[in-house]
C-alpha positions, 0 to 999 in steps of 0.5 A: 692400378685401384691398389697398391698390393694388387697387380695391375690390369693387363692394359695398365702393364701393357701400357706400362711397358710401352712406357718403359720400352720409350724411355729405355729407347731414347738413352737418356737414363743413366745406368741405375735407372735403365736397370731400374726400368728394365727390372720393372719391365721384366714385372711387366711382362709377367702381368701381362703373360699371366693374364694372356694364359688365361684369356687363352684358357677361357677361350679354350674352354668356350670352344670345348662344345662342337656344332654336333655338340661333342665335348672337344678341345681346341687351341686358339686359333685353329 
């Protein structure tokens, strides 16, 4: 992360929560630890949702113009 108050970029949460998932998956953390990594996990996965929403925004709207050049909308990967 550039900043503190600033969210992560999607890579750097994905990234993240690899970590985490690795961590979580050896069973070496104790308790308060676990639910510590979980926790920011769960933080995690909203960054990275969020910025899938809109990526997939933006494709939708780049695929609004038709060959034929009429507006139409289309879900990704149609």
């Amino acid at each position: 992360m550039s900043e503190s108050t600033q969210s992560p970029s999607f890579e750097e949460a994905y990234q993240k929560l690899q970590t985490l998932v690795t961590q979580m998956e050896k069973g070496d953390l104790s308790l308060e630890q676990s639910l510590k990594a979980f926790e920011e996990g769960v933080s995690m996965t909203k960054v990275c949702q969020e910025a899938l929403s809109a990526a997939d925004l933006k494709v939708e709207q780049l695929m609004k113009i038709s060959n034929e050049g009429k507006v139409e909308s289309k879900k990704f990967g149609e």
